[in-house]
KELO-802325 format. One record per residue (C-alpha): z, x, y. Coordinates in pm, whole numbers, padded with zeros to 5 digits, always signed. Layout:
ZXY...
//
This chain:
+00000+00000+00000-00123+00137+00369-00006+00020+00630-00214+00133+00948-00179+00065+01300-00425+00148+01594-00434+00461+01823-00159+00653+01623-00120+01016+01546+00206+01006+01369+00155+00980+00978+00450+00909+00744+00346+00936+00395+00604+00827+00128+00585+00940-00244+00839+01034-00539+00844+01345-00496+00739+01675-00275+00707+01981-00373+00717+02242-00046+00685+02565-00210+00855+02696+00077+01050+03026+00009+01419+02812+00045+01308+02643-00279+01162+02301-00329+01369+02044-00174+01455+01709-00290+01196+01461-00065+00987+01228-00088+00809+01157+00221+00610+01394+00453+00611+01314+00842+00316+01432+01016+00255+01456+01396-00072+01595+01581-00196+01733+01250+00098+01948+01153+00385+01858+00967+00663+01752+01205+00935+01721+00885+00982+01677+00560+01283+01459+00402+01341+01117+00235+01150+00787+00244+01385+00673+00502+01203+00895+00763+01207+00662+01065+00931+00440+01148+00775+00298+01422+00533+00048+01460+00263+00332+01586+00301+00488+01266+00043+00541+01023+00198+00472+00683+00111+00576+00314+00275+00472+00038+00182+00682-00295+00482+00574-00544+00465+00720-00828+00313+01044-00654+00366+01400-00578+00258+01578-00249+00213+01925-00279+00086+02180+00010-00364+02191-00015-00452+02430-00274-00568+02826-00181-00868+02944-00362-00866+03306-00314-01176+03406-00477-01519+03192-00515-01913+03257-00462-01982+02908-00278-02379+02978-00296-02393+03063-00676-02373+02833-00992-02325+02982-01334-02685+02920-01437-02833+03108-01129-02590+03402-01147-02610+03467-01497-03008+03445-01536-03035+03657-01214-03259+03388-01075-03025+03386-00726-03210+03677-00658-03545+03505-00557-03394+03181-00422-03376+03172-00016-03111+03152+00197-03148+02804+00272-03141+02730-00074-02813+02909-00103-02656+02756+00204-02764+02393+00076-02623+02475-00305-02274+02622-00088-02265+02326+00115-02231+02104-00204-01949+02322-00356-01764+02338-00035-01752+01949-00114-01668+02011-00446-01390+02228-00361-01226+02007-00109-01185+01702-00359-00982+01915-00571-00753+01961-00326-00850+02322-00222-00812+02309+00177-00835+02696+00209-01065+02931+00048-01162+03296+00015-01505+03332-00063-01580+03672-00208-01895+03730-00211-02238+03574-00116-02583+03692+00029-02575+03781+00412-02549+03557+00643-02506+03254+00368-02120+03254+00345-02048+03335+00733-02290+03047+00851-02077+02832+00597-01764+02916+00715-01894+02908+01058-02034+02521+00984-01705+02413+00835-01488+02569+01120-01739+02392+01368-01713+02050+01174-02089+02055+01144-02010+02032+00742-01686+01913+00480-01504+02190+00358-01228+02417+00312-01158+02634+00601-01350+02947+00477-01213+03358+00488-01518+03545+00379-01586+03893+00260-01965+03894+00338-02206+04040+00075-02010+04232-00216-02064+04630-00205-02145+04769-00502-02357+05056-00631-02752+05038-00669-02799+04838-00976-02465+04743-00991-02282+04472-01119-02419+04118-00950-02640+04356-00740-02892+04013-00785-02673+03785-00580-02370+03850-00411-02401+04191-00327-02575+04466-00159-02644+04808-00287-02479+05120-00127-02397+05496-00253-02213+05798-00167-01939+05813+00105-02157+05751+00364-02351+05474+00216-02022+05303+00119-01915+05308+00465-02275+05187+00634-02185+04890+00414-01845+04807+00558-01954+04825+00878-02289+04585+00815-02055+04340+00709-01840+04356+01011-02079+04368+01234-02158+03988+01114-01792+03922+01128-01631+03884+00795-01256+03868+00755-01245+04076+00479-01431+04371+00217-01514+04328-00096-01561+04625-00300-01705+04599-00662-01564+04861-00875-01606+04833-01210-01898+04664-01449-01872+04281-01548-01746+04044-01774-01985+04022-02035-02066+04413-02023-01781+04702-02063-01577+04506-01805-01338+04882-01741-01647+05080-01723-01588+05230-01300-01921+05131-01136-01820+05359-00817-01697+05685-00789-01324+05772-00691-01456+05888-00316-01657+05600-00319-01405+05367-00336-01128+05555-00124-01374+05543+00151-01454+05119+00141-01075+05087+00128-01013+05327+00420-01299+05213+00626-01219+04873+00582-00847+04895+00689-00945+05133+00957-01045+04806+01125-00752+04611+00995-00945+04396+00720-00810+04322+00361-00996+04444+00092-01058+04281-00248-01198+04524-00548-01384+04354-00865-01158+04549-01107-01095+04411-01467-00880+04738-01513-00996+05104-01617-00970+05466-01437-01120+05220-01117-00786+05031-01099-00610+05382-01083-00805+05441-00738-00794+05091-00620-00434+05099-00664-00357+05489-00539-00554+05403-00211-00388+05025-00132-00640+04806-00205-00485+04437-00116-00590+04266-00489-00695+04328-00751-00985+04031-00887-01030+03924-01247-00757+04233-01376-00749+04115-01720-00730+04434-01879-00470+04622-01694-00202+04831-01802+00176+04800-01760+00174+05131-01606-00070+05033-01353+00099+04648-01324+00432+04844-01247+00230+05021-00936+00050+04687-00818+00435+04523-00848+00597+04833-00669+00305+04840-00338+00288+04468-00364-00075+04457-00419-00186+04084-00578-00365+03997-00893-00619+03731-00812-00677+03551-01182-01000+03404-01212-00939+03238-01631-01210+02960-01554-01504+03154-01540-01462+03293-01843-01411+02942-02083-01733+02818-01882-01913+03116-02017-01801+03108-02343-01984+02771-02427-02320+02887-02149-02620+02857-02332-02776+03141-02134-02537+03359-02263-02626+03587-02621-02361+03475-02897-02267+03813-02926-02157+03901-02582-01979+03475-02576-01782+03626-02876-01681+03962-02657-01553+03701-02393-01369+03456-02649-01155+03783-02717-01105+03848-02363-01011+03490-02240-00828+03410-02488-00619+03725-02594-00636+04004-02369-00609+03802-02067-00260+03543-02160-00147+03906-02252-00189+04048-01922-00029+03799-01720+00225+03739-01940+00282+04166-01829+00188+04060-01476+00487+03839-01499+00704+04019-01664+00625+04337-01406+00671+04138-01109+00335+04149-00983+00188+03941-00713-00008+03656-00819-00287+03406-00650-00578+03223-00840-00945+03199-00796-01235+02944-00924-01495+03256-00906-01847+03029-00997-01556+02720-01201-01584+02563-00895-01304+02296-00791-01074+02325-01053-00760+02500-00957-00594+02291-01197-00773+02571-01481-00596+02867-01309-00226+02690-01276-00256+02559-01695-00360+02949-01737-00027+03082-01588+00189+02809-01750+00069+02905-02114+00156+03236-02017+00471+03209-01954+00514+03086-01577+00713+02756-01497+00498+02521-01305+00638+02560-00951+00557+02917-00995+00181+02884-01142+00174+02542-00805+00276+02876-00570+00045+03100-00698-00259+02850-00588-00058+02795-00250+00165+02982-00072+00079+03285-00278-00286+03274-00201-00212+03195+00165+00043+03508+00179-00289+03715+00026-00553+03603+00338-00248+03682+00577-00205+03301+00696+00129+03210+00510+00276+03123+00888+00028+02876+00909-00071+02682+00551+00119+02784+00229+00378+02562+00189+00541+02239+00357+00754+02313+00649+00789+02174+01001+00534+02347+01224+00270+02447+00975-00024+02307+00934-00112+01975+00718-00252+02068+00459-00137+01887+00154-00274+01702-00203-00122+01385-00351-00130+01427-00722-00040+01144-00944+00240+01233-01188+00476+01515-01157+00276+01869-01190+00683+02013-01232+00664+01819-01583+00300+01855-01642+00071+02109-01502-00208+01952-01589-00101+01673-01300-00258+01889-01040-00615+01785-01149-00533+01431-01097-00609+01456-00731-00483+01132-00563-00587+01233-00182-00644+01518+00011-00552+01615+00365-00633+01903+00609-00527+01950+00908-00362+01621+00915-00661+01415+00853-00747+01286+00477-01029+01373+00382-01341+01156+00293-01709+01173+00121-01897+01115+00516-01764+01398+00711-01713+01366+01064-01629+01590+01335-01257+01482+01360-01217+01502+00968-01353+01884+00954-01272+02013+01273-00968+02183+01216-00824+02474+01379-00943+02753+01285-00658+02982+01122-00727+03391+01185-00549+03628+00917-00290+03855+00996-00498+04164+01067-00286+04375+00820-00365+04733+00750-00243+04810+00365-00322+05130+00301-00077+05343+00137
//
């Protein structure tokens, strides 16, 4: 039952239960108040109402803060990236296929994303559309094109091609010059390849990490483990993505700088049932997904390490990464703040979205059931808000126009 009065911009929304994810704990309420699209408090159904407020009533619901997607390739499908085919399509081709996904994304409740990874200019001009409200989306943090070494790994899509030093470093800077918010380095081979084979050499990768927080960006290394993760780690890079083949040593080093593990589990059970994909190499990723990888984060856990989730080309279904954590041994309000205040803590915007506290801003999902009892909760997706407005399928400028959030320009480098 809504109840909805003209010319408001308070919003109450009552539920039976909240989950904040706020560093105090989660706190026993079950109604959000919202006020000039930030949350104004958060407490029990007995919030006071006037008759200008805009009232929800989900019963029977949880609220939880909108979902951080720390690592996704908005312009790429699984079909295109693993045929190569992205390679001939045009940019306007990728912008229209990342303009769908951004949907996608949004109706699973993800209301931030880091997109790692997408053909110059594609995933700035998409990022610069959603911030504009000129398209329905997350509010975008982008890396710009991937670097990795000539012929290496997605060198057909995402990336662009650079070696030596100097070469490593023309790359950083092409990127910034378009204005990215972040690097992302790709050091090590693929997935469905020898996934700790290092792609770039040791000076290679020192110098994208230094260049990059030279001008105070984050940067994000394609690392499943491997002699790469040794550099990656020894010269501060801020996460690690994919990492399911580290080792404890190296988990105890991430845990001890504070350096994040960005799981992307999805990807992998997509590919293991893709029909472009040899039954042999399906087989090599079976192993992966479904050993190696509950092994590692079970390690992650048990090390302490720093961790936020990523839909990589599973678009829109956070819900994968959180069940992923669970079976490996984290509780659910710890697998609900890896996809939230984790991933916002990661982009360097945990003062502003993250969790559900007066001030911030509101970004939330309304899940039905209770995701602390059942993980899999956070797939039923009930409504989504950002920025204080819920979100529908006919964008509109004051339904996508949010304020645009700039990360913490942190310098990590050790």
């Amino acid at each position: 039952m809504t109840k909805i009065a003209n010319s408001t911009s308070r919003k109450v929304l009552n539920c039976s239960r909240v989950v904040t994810c706020s560093s105090q704990g989660t706190a026993a309420a079950t109604a959000v108040m919202i006020s000039d699209g930030r949350i104004e408090s958060v407490g029990s159904s007995e919030i006071a109402e006037t008759s200008s407020d805009e009232v929800h009533d989900f019963t029977g619901c949880t609220i939880v803060p909108g979902f951080v997607d720390c690592h996704d390739h908005l312009a790429q499908d699984l079909d295109q990236e693993v045929t190569g085919t992205v390679r001939y399509e045009s940019d306007a081709v990728l912008a229209l296929r990342g303009a769908k996904n951004a949907r996608v994304l949004i109706a699973s409740g993800i209301t931030t994303l880091r997109n790692l990874g997408d053909r110059n200019p594609v995933g700035v001009s998409l990022r610069d559309a959603i911030a504009s409200g000129g398209l329905l989306g997350p509010r975008m943090f982008v890396s710009g094109a991937s670097i990795c070494r000539t012929g290496g790994h997605a060198w057909t899509g995402q990336s662009m091609e650079a070696d030596g030093v100097d070469g490593v470093v023309t790359a950083v800077r092409s990127n910034l010059k378009l204005g990215v918010d972040c690097i992302k380095l790709m050091i090590t081979s693929g997935f469905a390849t020898i996934p700790t084979r290092a792609e770039m050499r040791r000076n290679e990768v020192r110098a994208g990490i230094e260049e990059a927080h030279a001008w105070r960006r984050k940067v994000a290394v394609h690392c499943y483990g491997g002699e790469a993760a040794d550099w990656a780690i020894a010269y501060g890079a801020d996460s690690l993505e994919h990492g399911g083949l580290l080792e404890d040593e190296q988990l105890e080093k991430m845990a001890a700088k504070g350096l994040f593990l960005v799981i992307t589990t999805g990807t992998g059970r997509f590919c293991m049932d893709s029909q472009y994909i040899s039954a042999v190499v399906r087989e090599r990723i079976r192993e992966v997904v479904e050993s190696r990888i509950p092994d590692t984060l079970m390690r992650a856990r048990a090390a302490g390490v720093k961790v936020a989730i990523g839909g990589d080309i599973n678009h829109g279904v956070p819900s994968d990464e959180m069940e992923a954590l669970v079976t490996a041994g984290y509780t659910p309000i710890q697998a609900i703040r890896a996809a939230t205040l984790a991933g916002a803590e990661l982009i360097g915007i945990d003062d502003a979205v993250g969790s559900l506290e007066s001030g911030k801003i509101a970004d939330l999902v309304v899940l039905e059931g209770n995701p602390l009892e059942d993980i899999r909760a956070t797939s039923r997706v009930v409504a989504v808000m950002k920025a204080g407005e819920f979100i529908t399928s006919n964008p509109s400028p004051n339904l996508t126009g949010s304020n645009r959030i700039h990360p913490k320009r942190c310098c990590n480098s050790q």
